[in-house]
C-alpha positions as CSV (number, residue, x, y, z in Angstrom):
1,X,0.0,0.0,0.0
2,X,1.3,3.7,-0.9
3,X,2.3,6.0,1.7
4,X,-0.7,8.7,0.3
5,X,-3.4,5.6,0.9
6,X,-2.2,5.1,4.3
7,X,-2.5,8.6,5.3
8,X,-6.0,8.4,3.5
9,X,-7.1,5.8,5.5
10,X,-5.6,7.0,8.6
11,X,-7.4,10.0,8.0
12,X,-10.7,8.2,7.9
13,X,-9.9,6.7,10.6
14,X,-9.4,10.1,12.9
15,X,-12.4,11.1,11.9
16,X,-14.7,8.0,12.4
17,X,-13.3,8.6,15.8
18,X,-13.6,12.4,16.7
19,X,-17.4,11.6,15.2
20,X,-17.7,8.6,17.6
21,X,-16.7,10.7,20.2
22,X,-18.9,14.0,19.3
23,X,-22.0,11.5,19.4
24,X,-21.5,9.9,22.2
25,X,-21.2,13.5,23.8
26,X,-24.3,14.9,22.7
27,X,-26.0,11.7,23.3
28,X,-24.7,12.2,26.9
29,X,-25.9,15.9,27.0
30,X,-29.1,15.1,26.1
31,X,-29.5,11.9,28.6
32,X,-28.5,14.3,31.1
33,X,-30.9,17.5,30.4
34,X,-33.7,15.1,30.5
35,X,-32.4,13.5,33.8
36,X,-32.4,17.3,35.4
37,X,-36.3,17.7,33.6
38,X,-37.4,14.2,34.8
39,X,-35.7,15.3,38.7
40,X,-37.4,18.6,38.5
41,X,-40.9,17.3,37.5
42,X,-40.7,14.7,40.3
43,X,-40.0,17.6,42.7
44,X,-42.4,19.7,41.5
45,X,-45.3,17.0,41.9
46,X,-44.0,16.6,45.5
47,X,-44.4,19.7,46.0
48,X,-47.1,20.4,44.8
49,X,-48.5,17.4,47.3
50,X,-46.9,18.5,50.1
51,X,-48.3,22.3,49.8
52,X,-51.8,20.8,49.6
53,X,-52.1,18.6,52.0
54,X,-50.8,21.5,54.3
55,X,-53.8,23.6,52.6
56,X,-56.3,20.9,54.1
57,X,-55.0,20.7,57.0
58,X,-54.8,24.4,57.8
59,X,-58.7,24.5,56.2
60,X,-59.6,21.4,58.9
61,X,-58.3,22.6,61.6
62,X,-59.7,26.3,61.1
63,X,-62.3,27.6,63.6
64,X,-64.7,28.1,61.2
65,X,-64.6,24.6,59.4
66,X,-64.7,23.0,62.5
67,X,-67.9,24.9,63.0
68,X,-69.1,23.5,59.5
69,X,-68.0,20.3,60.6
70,X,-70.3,20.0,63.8
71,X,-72.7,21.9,62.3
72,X,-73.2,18.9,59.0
73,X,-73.0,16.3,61.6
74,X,-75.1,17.2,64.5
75,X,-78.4,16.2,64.8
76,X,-80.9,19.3,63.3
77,X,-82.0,19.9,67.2
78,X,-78.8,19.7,68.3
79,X,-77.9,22.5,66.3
80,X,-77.9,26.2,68.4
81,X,-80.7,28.3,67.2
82,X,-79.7,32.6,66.4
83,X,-80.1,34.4,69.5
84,X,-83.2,36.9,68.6
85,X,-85.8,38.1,71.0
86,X,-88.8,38.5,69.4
87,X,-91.0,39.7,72.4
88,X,-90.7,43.1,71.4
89,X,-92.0,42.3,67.8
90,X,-94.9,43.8,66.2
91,X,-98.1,41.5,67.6
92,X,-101.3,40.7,66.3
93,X,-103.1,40.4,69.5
94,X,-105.2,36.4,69.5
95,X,-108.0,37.2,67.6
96,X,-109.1,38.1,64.0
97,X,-111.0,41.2,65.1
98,X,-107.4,41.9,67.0
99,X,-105.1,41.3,63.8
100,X,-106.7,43.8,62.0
101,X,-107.0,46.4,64.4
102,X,-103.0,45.8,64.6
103,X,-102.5,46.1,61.2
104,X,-102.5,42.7,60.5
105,X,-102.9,40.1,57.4
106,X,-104.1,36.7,56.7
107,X,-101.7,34.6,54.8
108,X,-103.7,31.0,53.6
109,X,-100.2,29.6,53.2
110,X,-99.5,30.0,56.9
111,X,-102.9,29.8,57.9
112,X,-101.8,32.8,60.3
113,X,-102.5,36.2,60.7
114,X,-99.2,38.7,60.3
115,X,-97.9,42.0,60.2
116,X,-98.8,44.1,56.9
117,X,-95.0,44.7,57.4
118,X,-94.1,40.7,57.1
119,X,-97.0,40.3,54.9
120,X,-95.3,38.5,51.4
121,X,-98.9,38.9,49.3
122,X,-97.1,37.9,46.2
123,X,-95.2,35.1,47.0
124,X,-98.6,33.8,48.7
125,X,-100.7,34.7,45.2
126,X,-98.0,32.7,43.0
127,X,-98.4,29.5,45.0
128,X,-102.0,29.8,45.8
129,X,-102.2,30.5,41.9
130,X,-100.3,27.2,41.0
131,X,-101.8,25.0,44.0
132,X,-105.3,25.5,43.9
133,X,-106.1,24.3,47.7
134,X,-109.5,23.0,48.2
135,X,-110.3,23.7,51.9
136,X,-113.1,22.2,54.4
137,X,-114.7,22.4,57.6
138,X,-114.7,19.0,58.6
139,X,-112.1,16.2,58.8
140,X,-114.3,14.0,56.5
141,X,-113.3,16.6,53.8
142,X,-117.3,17.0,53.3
143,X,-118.0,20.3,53.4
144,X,-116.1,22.6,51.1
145,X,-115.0,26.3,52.0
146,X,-114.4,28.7,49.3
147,X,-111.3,30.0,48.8
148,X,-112.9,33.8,49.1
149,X,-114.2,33.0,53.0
150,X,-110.4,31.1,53.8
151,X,-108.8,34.4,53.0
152,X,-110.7,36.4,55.5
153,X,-109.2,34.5,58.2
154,X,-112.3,34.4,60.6
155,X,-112.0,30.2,61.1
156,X,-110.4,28.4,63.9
157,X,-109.6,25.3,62.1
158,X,-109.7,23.9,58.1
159,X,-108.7,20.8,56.7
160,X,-107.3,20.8,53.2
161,X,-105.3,17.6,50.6
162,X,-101.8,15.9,52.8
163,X,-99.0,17.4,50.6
164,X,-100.5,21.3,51.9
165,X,-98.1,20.6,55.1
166,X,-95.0,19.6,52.7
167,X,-95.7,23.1,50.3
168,X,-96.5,25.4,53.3
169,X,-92.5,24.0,54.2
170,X,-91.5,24.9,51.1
171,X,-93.5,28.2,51.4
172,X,-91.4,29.0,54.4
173,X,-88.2,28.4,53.1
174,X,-88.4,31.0,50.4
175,X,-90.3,33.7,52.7
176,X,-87.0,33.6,54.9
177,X,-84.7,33.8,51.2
178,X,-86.6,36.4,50.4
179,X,-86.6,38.0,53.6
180,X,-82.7,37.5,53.9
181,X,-81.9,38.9,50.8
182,X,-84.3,42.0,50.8
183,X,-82.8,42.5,54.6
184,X,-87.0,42.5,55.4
185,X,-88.9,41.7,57.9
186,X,-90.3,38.6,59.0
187,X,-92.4,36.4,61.1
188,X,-91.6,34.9,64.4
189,X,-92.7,31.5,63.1
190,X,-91.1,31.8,59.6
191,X,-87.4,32.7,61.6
192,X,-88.0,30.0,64.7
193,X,-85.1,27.3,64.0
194,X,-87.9,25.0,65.7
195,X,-90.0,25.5,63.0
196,X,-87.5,24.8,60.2
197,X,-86.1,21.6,61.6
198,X,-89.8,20.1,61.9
199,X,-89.9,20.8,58.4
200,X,-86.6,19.3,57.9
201,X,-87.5,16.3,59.9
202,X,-91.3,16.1,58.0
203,X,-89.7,16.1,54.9
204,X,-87.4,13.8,55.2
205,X,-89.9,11.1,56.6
206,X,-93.2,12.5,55.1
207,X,-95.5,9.8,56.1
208,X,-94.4,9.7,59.1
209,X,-95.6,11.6,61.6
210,X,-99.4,12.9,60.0
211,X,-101.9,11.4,58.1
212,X,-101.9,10.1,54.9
213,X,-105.6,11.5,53.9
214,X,-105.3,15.2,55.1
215,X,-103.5,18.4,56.4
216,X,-105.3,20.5,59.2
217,X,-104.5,23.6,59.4
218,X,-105.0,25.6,62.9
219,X,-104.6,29.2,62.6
220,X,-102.4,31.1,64.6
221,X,-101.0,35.0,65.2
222,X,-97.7,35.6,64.8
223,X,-95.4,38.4,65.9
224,X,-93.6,40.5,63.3
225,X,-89.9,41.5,63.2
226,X,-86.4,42.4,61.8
227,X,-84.0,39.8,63.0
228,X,-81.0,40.6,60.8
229,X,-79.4,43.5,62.7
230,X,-78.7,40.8,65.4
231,X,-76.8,38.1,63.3
């Protein structure tokens, strides 16, 4: 072999190499960058892991979750009622002739006598509107009253279809969303915790504790108020 062919081939030969070794540093480099990104991702995640479980446990162990908490898991009577006093509220005495001299009004969906000032008349027209009660004298359901002579409020006692006690619930619950919202006032009744856990209770076990056949409605005078100012 000529002395120029060896040099050719030695030539070759270099560069084969210095390529072998370029390759395998690059190949290195870019094993190593995605070492560091695989490294950092991991850390991230862990991170990431560690900051919220400390969230949740900062959000348990705050005051007012814990309040939440006890709150969800008591019992509804269990649960302490707003302190409001209502004595002072605006009354409408214990009669009909009373209510009105006071100001009062008769709301069919409570079968009581308020307040003009507590007094919802429209939410009471919509569900009267959409209802349509039929209401009687007698527990037999055999003697009708119009609707005209229910809204005067002079009776002591009316019975009316079972599922009147399970709307006049509902009934309730918006009066006191409405009331809440327009900062109004309300009834005693509609505000008494009592009253919205027996509705809690009723609805959750409707057949239990009335008849299946009928509602009877008793009517009663309630006192009229503005309870937000002490929450």
């Amino acid at each position: 072999m000529s002395e120029s062919h060896e040099r050719l081939i030695q030539g070759f030969s270099d560069d084969s190499s210095s390529n072998s070794i370029k390759h395998n540093g690059d190949t290195s480099a870019i094993r190593y960058r995605k070492t560091i990104r695989k490294a950092w991702s991991t850390a991230t995640g862990i991170l990431a892991i560690i900051a919220l479980v400390l969230a949740i446990i900062a959000l348990v162990s705050s005051p007012r979750t814990r309040k939440h908490e006890n709150y969800h898991h008591s019992h509804p009577s269990e649960i302490p009622a707003p302190p409001t006093d209502t004595s002072t509220w605006l009354s409408c005495g214990s009669t009909s002739t009373e209510a009105r001299a006071q100001g009062c009004r008769f709301d069919v969906m409570m079968s009581a006598w308020v307040h003009e000032r507590c007094y919802d008349a429209e939410l009471m027209e919509q569900t009267l509107s959409v209802e349509r009660f039929t209401w009687f004298e007698d527990l037999a359901m055999t003697l009708p009253v119009p609707e005209s002579v229910v809204r005067l409020g002079n009776h002591h006692r009316l019975y009316t279809r079972p599922d009147f006690h399970y709307k006049h619930c509902a009934y309730v619950w918006l009066r006191q969303m409405r009331a809440w919202r327009g900062q109004a006032a309300i009834d005693d009744n509609s505000w008494g915790f009592e009253h919205t856990v027996h509705c809690a209770q009723s609805l959750l076990a409707p057949n239990t504790p009335y008849p299946k056949n009928h509602t009877e409605n008793n009517v009663v005078y309630y006192r009229c108020g503005k309870p937000f100012a002490d929450l």
